[in-house]
Each structure stands twice: as C-alpha cells, then as structure tokens.
C-alpha positions as CSV (number, residue, x, y, z in Angstrom):
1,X,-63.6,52.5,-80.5
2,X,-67.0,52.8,-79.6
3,X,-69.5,50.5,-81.3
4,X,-72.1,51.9,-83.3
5,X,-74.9,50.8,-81.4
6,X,-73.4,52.1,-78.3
7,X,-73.5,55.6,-79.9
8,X,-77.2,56.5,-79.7
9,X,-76.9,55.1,-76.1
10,X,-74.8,57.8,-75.3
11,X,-76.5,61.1,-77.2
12,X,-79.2,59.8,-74.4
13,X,-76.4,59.9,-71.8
14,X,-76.7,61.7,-68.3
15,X,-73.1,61.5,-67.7
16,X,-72.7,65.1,-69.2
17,X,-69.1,65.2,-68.3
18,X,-68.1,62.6,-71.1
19,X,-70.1,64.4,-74.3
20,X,-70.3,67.3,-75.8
21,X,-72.9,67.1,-78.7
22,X,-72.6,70.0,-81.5
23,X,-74.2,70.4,-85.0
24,X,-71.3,72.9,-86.1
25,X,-68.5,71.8,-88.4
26,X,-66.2,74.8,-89.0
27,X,-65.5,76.1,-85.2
28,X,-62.2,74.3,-85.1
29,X,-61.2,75.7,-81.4
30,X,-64.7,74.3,-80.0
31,X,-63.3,70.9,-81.0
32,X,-59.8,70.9,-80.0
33,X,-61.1,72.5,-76.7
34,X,-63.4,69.9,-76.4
35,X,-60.8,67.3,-77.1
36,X,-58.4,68.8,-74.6
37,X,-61.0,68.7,-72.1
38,X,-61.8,65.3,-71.4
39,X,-57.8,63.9,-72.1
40,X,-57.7,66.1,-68.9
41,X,-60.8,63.9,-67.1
42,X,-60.9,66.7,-64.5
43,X,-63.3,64.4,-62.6
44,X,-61.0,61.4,-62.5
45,X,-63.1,59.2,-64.1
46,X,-60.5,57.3,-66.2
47,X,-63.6,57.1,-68.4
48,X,-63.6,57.8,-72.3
49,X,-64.9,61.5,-73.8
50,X,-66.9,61.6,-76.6
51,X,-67.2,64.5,-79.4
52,X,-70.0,63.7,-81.0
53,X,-70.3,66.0,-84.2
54,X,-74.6,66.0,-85.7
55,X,-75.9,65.8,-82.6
56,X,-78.6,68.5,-80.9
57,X,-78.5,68.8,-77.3
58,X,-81.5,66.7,-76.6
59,X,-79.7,64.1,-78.4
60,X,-81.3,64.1,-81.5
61,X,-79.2,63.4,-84.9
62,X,-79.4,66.5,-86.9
63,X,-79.6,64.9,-90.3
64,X,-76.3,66.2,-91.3
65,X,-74.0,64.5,-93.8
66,X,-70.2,63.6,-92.9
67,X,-67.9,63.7,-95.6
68,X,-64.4,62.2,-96.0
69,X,-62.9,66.3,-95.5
70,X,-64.4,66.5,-92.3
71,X,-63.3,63.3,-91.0
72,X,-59.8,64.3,-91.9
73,X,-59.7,67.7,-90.5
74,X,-60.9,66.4,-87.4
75,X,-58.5,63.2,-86.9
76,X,-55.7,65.6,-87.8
77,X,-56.4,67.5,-83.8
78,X,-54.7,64.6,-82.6
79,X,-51.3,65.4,-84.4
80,X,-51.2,68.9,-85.8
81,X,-49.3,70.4,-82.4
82,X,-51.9,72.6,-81.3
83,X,-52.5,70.0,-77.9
84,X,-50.0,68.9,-76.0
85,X,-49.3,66.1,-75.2
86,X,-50.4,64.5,-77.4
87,X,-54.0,63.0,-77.5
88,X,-54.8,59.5,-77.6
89,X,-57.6,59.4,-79.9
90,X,-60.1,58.1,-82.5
91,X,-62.1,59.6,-84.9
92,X,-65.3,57.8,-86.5
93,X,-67.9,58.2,-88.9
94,X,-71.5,56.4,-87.8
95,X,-74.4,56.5,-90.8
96,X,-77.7,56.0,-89.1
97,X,-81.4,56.6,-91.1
98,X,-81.5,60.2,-89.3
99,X,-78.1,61.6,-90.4
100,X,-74.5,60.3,-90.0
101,X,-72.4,61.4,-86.8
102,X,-68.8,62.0,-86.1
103,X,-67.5,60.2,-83.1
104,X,-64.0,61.8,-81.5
105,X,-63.8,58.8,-78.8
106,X,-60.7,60.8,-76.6
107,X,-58.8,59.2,-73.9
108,X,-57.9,60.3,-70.6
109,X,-54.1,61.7,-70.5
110,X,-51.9,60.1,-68.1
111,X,-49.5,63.2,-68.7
112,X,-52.0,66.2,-67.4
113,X,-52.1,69.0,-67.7
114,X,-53.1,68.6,-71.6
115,X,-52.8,72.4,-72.9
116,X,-54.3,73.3,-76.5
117,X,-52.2,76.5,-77.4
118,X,-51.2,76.8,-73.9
119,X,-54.2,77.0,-72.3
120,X,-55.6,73.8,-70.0
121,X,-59.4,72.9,-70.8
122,X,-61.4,71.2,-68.2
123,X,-64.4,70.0,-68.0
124,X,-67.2,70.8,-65.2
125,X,-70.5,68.8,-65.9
126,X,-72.0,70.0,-68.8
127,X,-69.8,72.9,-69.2
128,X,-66.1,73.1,-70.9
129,X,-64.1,76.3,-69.3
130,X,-59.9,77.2,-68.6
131,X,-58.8,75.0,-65.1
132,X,-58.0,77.9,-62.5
133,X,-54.7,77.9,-60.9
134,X,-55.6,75.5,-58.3
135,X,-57.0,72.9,-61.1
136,X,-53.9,73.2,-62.9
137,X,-52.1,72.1,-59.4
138,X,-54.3,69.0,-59.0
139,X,-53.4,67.9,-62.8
140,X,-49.9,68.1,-62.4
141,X,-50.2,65.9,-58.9
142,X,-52.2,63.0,-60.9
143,X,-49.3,62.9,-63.7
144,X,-46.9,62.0,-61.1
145,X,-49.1,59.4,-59.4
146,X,-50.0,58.1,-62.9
147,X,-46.1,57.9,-63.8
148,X,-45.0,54.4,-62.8
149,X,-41.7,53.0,-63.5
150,X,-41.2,50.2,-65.7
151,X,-40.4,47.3,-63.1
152,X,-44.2,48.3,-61.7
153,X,-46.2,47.8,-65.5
154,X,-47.2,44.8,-66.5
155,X,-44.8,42.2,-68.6
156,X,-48.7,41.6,-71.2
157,X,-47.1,38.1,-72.6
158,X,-45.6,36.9,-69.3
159,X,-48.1,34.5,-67.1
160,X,-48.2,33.2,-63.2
161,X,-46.1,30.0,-64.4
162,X,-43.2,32.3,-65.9
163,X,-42.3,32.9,-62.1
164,X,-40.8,30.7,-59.7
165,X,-43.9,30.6,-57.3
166,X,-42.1,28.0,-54.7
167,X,-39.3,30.1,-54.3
168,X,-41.1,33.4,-53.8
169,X,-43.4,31.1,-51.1
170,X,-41.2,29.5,-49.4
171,X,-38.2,31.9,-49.3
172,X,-39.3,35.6,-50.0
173,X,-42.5,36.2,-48.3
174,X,-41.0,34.8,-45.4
175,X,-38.4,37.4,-45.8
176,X,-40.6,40.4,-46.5
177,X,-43.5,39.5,-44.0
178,X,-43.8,38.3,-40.3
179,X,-45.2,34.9,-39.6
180,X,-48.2,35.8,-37.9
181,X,-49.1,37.8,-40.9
182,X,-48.3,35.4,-43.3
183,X,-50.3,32.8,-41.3
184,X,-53.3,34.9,-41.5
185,X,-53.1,35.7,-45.1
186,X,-55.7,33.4,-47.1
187,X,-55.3,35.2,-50.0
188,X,-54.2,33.3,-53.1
189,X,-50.9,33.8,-54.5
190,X,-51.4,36.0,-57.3
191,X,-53.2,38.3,-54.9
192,X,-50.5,38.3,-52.1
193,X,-47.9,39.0,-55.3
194,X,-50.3,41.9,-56.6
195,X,-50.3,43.2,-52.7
196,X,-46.4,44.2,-53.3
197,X,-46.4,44.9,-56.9
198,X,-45.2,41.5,-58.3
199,X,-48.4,40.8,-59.9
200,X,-50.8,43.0,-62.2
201,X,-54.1,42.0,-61.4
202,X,-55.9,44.1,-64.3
203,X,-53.8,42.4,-66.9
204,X,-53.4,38.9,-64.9
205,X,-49.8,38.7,-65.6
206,X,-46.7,39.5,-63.8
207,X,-45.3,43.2,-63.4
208,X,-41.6,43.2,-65.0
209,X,-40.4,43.3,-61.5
210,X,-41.4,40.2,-60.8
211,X,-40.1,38.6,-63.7
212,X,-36.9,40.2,-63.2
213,X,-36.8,39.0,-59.5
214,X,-38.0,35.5,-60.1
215,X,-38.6,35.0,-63.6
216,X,-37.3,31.6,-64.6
217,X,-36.0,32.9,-67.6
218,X,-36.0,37.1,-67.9
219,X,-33.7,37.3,-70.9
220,X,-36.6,35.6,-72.7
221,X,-39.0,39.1,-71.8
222,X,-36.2,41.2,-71.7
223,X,-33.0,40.3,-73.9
224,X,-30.8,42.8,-72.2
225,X,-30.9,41.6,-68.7
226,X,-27.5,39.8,-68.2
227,X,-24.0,40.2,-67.1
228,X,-21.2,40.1,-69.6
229,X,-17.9,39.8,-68.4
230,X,-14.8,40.0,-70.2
231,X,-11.4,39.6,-69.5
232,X,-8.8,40.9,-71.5
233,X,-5.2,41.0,-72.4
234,X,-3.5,44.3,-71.6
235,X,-5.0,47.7,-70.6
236,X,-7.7,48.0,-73.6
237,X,-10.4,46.2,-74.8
238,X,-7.5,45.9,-77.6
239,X,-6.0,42.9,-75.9
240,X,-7.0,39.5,-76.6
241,X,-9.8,37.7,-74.6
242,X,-8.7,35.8,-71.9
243,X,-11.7,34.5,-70.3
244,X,-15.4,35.4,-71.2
245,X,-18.7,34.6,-68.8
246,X,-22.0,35.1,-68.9
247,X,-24.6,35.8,-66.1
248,X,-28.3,35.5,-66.4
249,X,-31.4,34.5,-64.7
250,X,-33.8,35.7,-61.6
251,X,-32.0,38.7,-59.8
252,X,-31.9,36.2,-56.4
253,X,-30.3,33.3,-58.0
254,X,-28.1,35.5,-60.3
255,X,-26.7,37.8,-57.5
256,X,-25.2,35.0,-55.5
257,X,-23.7,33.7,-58.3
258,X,-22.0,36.6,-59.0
259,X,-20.8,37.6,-55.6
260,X,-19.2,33.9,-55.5
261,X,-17.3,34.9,-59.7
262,X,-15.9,37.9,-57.8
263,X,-14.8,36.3,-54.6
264,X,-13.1,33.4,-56.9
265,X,-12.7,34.7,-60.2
266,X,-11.1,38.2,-59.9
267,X,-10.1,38.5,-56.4
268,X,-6.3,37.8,-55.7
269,X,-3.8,38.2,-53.3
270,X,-0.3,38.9,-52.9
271,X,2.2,38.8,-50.4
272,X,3.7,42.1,-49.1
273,X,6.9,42.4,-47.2
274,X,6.2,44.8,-44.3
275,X,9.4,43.9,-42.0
276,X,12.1,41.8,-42.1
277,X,10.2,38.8,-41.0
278,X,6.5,39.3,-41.4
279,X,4.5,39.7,-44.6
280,X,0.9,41.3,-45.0
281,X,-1.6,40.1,-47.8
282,X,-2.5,42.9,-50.2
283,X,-5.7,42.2,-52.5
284,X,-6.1,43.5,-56.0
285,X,-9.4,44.2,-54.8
286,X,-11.5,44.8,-52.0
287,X,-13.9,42.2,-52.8
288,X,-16.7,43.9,-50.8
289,X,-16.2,46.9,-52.9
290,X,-16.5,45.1,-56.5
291,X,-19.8,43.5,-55.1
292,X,-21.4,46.5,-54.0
293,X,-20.4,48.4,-57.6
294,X,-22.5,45.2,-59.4
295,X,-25.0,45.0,-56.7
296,X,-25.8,48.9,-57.4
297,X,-25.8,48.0,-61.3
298,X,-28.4,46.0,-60.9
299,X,-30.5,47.4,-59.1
300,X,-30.3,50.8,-61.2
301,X,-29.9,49.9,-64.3
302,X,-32.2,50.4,-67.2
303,X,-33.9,47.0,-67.8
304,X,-35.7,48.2,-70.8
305,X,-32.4,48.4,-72.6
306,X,-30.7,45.5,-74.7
307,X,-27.5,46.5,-73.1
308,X,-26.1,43.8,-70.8
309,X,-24.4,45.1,-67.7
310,X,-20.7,45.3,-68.5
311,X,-17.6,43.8,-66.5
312,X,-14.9,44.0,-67.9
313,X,-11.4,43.1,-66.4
314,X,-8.0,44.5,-68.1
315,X,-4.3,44.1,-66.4
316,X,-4.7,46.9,-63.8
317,X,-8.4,47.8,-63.7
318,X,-12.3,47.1,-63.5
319,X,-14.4,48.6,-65.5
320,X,-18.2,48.6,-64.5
321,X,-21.0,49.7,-66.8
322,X,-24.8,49.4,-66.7
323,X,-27.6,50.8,-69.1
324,X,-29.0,54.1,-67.5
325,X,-27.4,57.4,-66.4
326,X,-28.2,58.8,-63.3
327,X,-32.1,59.3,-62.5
328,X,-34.3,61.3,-61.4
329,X,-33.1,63.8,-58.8
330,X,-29.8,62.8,-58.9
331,X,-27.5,65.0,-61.1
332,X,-23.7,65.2,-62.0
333,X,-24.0,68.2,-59.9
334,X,-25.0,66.2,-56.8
335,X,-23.8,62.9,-57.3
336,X,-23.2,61.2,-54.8
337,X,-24.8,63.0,-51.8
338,X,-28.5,62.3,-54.0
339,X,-29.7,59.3,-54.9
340,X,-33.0,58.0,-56.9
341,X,-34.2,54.8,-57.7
342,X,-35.0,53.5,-61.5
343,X,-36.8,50.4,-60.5
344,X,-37.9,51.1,-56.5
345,X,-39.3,47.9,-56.4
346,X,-36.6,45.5,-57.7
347,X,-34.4,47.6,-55.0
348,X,-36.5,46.9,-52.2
349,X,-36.7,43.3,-53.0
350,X,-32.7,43.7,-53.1
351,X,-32.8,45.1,-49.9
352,X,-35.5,42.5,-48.4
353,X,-33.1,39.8,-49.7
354,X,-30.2,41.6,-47.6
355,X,-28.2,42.6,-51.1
356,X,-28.4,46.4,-50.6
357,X,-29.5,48.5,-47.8
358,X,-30.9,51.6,-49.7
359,X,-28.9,53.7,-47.2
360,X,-27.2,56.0,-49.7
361,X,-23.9,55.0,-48.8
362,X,-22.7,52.9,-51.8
363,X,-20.6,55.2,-53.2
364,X,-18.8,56.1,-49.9
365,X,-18.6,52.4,-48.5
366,X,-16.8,51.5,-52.1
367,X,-14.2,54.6,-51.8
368,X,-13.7,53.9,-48.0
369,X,-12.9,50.1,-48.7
370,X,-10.5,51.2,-51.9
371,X,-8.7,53.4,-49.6
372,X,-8.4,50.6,-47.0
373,X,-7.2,48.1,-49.3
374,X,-4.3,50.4,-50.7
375,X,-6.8,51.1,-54.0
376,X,-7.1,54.7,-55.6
377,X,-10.4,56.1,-55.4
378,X,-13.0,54.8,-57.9
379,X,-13.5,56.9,-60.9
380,X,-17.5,57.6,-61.8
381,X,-18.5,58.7,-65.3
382,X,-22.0,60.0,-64.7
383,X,-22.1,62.8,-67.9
384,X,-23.5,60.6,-69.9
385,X,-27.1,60.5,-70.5
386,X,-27.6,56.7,-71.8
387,X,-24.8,54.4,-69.3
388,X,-23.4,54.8,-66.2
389,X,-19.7,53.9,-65.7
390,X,-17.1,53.0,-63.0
391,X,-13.6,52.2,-63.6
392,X,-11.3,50.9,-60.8
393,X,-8.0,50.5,-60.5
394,X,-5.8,47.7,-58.8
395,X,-3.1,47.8,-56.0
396,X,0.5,48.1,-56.6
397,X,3.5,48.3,-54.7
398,X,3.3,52.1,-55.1
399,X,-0.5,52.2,-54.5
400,X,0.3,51.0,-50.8
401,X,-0.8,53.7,-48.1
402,X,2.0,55.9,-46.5
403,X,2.0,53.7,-43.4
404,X,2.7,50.5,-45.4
405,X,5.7,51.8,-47.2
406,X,6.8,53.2,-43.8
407,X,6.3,49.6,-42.1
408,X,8.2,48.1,-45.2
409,X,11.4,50.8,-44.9
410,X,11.8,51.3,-41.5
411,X,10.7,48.0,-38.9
412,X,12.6,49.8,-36.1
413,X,11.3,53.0,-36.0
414,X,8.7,53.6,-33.2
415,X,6.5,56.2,-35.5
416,X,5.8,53.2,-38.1
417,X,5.1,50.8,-35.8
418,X,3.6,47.3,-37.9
419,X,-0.3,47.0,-37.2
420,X,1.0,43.8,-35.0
421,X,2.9,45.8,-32.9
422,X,0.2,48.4,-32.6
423,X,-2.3,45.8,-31.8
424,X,-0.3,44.1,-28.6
425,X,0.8,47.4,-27.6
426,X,-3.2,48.6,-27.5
427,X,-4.0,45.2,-26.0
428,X,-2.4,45.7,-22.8
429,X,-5.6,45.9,-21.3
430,X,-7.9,43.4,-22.8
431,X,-9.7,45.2,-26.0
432,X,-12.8,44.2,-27.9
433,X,-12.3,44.2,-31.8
434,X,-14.3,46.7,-32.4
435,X,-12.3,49.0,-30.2
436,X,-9.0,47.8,-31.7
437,X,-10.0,48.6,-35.5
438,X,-11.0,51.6,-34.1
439,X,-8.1,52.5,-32.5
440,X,-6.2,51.9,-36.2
441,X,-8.9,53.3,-38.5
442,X,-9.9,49.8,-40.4
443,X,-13.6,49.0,-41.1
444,X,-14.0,46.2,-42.6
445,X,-14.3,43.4,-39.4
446,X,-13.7,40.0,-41.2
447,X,-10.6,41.1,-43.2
448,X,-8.6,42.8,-40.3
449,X,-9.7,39.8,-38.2
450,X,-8.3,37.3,-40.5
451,X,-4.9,39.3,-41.4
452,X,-4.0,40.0,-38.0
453,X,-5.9,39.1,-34.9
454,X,-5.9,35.0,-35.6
455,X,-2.6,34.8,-36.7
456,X,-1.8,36.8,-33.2
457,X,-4.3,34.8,-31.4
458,X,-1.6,31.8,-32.1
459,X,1.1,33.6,-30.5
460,X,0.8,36.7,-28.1
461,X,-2.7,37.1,-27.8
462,X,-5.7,35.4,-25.9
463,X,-9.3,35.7,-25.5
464,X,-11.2,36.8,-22.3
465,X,-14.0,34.2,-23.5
466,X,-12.2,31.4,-25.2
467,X,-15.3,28.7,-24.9
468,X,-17.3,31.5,-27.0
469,X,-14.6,32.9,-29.5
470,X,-17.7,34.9,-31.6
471,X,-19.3,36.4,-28.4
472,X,-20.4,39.8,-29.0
473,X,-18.8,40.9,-25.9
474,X,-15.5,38.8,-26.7
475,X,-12.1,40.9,-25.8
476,X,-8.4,40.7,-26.4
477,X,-5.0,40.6,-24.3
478,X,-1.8,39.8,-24.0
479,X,-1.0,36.1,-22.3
480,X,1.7,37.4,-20.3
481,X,-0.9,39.8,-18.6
482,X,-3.9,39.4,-16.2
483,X,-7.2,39.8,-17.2
C-alpha cells in the first residue's frame, strides 16, 4: 500500500491516468468504474491506480471525514461480484490536518478485459469511458502474453546455488548454442540463464524450469516431482509388491536413469520357435516405446501437483500415469493429431538434450513400435480432467502378428516365408539396410539388425564394405554371388 506521505505527492500528480480524485461518497458506479478502469491499465503501464476519495481536482483535501461504513463499503468492490475478475486491491484510510482521504490503491489485471457488470472501463488520460471494440481486442491479446506457464515463474525461495551451474556450463549451453556464440557471450551466468528462461532476473532466483532441469534437489521445491514405480503380483494393484523404486532428481540426470531401469529392469525376452530349426526373440516390450510413453510424462506433466508420475508393472501390462490431462488445444476429440505443451520450456530443454523431438509423433511412434513387436495397441485415457493415463499390454504367443504364426505353422510354404529367407532372397543383389527393412515393413534399425542381419552376416551374407561395417552407404549380399 501506498505510504502516507506518498499520498499528497500524488493529489499533485501529472500522471492523470493513475488517479481519479472525487469528493462524492454515495455514487457507487463511479467507484467500481473507476476501479475497473485502471485493473485494465489501458496504457500498459503496469503502474498502480489510485482512487482517491476527499480530494478536489486541483488536489486539494476537501476536509471531509472517513468513517469506518465508508471504508467497508468501498473494500467490499473488490469481492461483491460486480467486477470480474476479480480486483487485486487495497483500501486505506489517511487522516491529514485538512481532512482524511480514502486511498483504493488498484492493481493492474493480468487477466484483461476486467468488466464491472459486463461492461470494460478504460482509462484515456484524465478521462474514464467503455473500451470500443478494438480496445476490447488489444485487452484480450495482453492476457495471453501475460499468461505464463508455471515452469517460466519464478521458484521465490530457490537461489543461483540450488542449480547445478557446471553442468548447465559445461554440458547444456554447449548443446543449445554454437561455439562462436558462446565465445562471444561475456555475460554472467545468471544473465545467459535469464536469456532462455532459466533465470528470473526481477526476483533473482531460478524460474521452476530451471530447477526442474538442473535443480540439485527439485523434490525439495516441488514434492511431487518423482517417479514411483511399482511392481506387483498379478493383474491389480491387489497383488503383492514385488519390487518398488523410486526416481528423483534434475530431469537430465533423472531421464538417463530411467531409460537404463527400463532397458534392464522391465524389458525381457523370450525365445519364439518360428521353424523347425530357428528361433526369433520376442520382447515383452518394445523398449523404445516404454521410453518415449515416460519421456512424454515428463515433459507434460503437471509439476505443480504432489502426484508422482506413476509406473506401475502387473503380470501382463504397464500402466503409465502422470498429473495433468490433456492441455490446451488438445482435446479428447482431437487427441492425438493436436498437441500442446504444459511446460514449453522444460520440453525444449528435452528436446535440446535429444530426449524428445517435439514432432507430434509420440503417440504414433509408440503404436507403430507395439505393432512391430507383436504388442496390442496402447490404450490412452485422456477423459479425465486431473491425470493422464496409458496402459499397455505385453506379448504373448497369441499376440504374435499373422506372419509369425504363419512362419511358426508352416516353414515350407512359400507364402510365409521366415524374415531370413526373405532377407537372402531380397539380397540377391547387394541391398542397403535401409532398403531391406523396407522391403519387409520394420522400422526400428538396431533391433532388426541385431535379430537378423548379424546372425546372417555369420553365415550367408557379406558386406560390400567390410573394413567399414557402419558406413552409411554399407550394402548386403549373398557370398555365393558377385558384387
């Protein structure tokens, strides 16, 4: 609030825009106009309005006396209904030798248009009048540049030292910038982390994204921000607890972590008869697939919530769960094909530190790597307003695409041919790898290289460049054939 001797200063005020002096005390629409009027700070100012009750128009103080009613009926604008939203305000009573004054100190909205009884005030200089059409428009733009998320505001009790500064130095700027510009940035550090949003400058402390990113401790600011997993007994959360983990810390030491859990902890494989003397290795899971579902979670999940993101494990699926339903533009209605981001700039960083690739294809990468791996399609509970949920479900032997169970009846028949037999009758004529997954519909490159072009490599197959077996322009061919 204003201090007292700060008051007279401002009866004397040029700054018209900002007070509106009035000797009346019974025109209640003046005031709430008034009061609507500068929580809209047509001007942009960002500055504080002042209705100033006992005071002429020179400036003068009328000599008028302010009594406990009138200071009531006046704080009561803020929260009778009549202006919305809500304005943030405070109402004072000032006793000088000339008169007391009433001081309504109102500040700007950042949620304009402000409307008292539908109407939006403005003010133009010295006058108060209803915003036209067009100033109506320009409100409504400001609340959406005024609307930052929560990873952007500033965490008020965190400080420089709650960050890991020699990681983000020597590991993430080098990511995120060139050298030559990073060479020529003599800024110090807390202004290089306020130039991408790490760093509040007008608070000095670090924006929640930051301390989410490279906080050395996050669950201390934000007790939600973990990974629970659980496995159980059985089908239900019912069963008993078989194994129980948790996952916390900075989003870029906490991400590796939890891609190496799901590559050792939950990933299996199994040996799957698909002739009479070959086998192929079937996975529970595509492991790419569980790490983009938890890579997603984090990166759109609420963080203001003390929900931990869930994983759980039961007998014969994953369950997947995160604070936060969908946001923003996306919709049950649209999901997947639109996508929004919760915390833009914990998703860049994800995407600077090669995690995600903000491409909108999450959803279809994880259903096109189920399908692959023999999985049924992912199941997506986006209804709910509060959590976000996936559930998917393991390989069995009656999971296994048509082909496979064709392969596994039939090793004779020419129309279910093994992938083997596909890939040295294609290889003919020497093939690169992309054109053989191709040629069978797989995607993903290190899998169908490691199931079946090294175990051929040892038998039937050979390399056109065998000093350079990762070349980029590396193909494949049968020995008993030229080049």
């Amino acid at each position: 609030m204003i201090a007292k001797e700060d008051v007279l200063d401002l009866l004397k005020s040029t700054e018209s825009y900002r007070v509106e002096r009035t000797t009346s005390t019974g025109n209640m629409d003046k005031f709430c106009e008034a009061i609507c009027a500068f929580a809209n700070d047509m001007p942009a100012s960002r500055k504080n309005g002042y209705l100033i009750i006992g005071a002429k128009d020179d400036g003068s103080i009328a000599g008028m006396k302010v009594d406990d009613a009138l200071l009531k009926k006046i704080a009561g604008i803020r929260s009778d209904g009549n202006i919305l939203p809500l304005p943030t305000m405070s109402v004072e009573r000032f006793t000088y030798p000339e008169g007391d004054l009433l001081v309504a100190e109102v500040r700007p909205s950042d949620l304009p248009p402000v409307r008292y009884r539908g109407r939006v005030f403005i003010r133009i200089g010295p006058r108060r009048d209803i915003a036209t059409e067009a100033e109506e428009r320009i409100l409504a733009e400001r609340r959406c540049s005024f609307m930052a998320t929560f990873d952007v505001t500033p965490c008020l009790s965190a400080k420089l030292e709650d960050l890991d500064v020699d990681y983000i130095k020597s590991n993430y700027l080098p990511m995120a910038f060139d050298e030559e510009a990073l060479a020529n940035d003599k800024r110090d550090i807390k202004e290089q982390l306020a130039s991408i949003h790490l760093y509040d400058r007008d608070n000095d402390c670090p924006t929640y994204a930051g301390i989410i990113l490279f906080g050395k401790n996050p669950k201390y600011f934000l007790l939600g921000d973990y990974v629970q997993f659980v496995r159980f007994a059985g089908k239900d959360k019912g069963g008993d607890i078989l194994n129980e983990r948790q996952f916390a810390g900075p989003l870029y030491r906490m991400l590796p972590t939890l891609e190496s859990f799901v590559r050792d902890g939950i990933i299996t494989q199994r040996p799957v008869p698909e002739t009479l003397f070959r086998e192929r290795t079937v996975w529970n899971y595509p492991e790419g697939a569980i790490r983009e579902l938890l890579m997603n979670a984090c990166m759109h999940r609420d963080y203001q919530s003390n929900m931990p993101i869930r994983l759980y494990q039961f007998d014969d699926y994953i369950e997947v769960m995160n604070a936060g339903g969908l946001y923003g533009e996306a919709r049950p209605e649209n999901f997947p094909s639109v996508n929004d981001y919760r915390n833009p700039l914990v998703a860049e960083a994800m995407r600077v530190m090669k995690y995600v690739n903000k491409f909108n294809r999450g959803v279809t990468r994880v259903q096109e790597m189920l399908k692959e791996n023999g999985n049924p399609p992912a199941e997506f509970d986006v209804n709910t307003i509060t959590a976000f949920r996936v559930n998917v479900h393991a390989t069995n032997e009656s999971d296994l695409s048509d082909s496979h169970k064709s392969a596994h009846k039939s090793s004779t028949s020419q129309t279910n041919k093994t992938v083997e037999e596909k890939i040295i009758e294609f290889c003919k004529e020497p093939r690169t790898l992309a054109e053989i997954m191709a040629y069978l519909g797989y995607k993903d490159r290190g899998k169908f290289k490691s199931s079946y072009i090294n175990p051929l490599l040892e038998t039937v197959l050979a390399m056109t460049n065998p000093d350079k077996p990762n070349s980029r322009n590396q193909k494949y061919y049968l020995k008993n054939t030229k080049k």
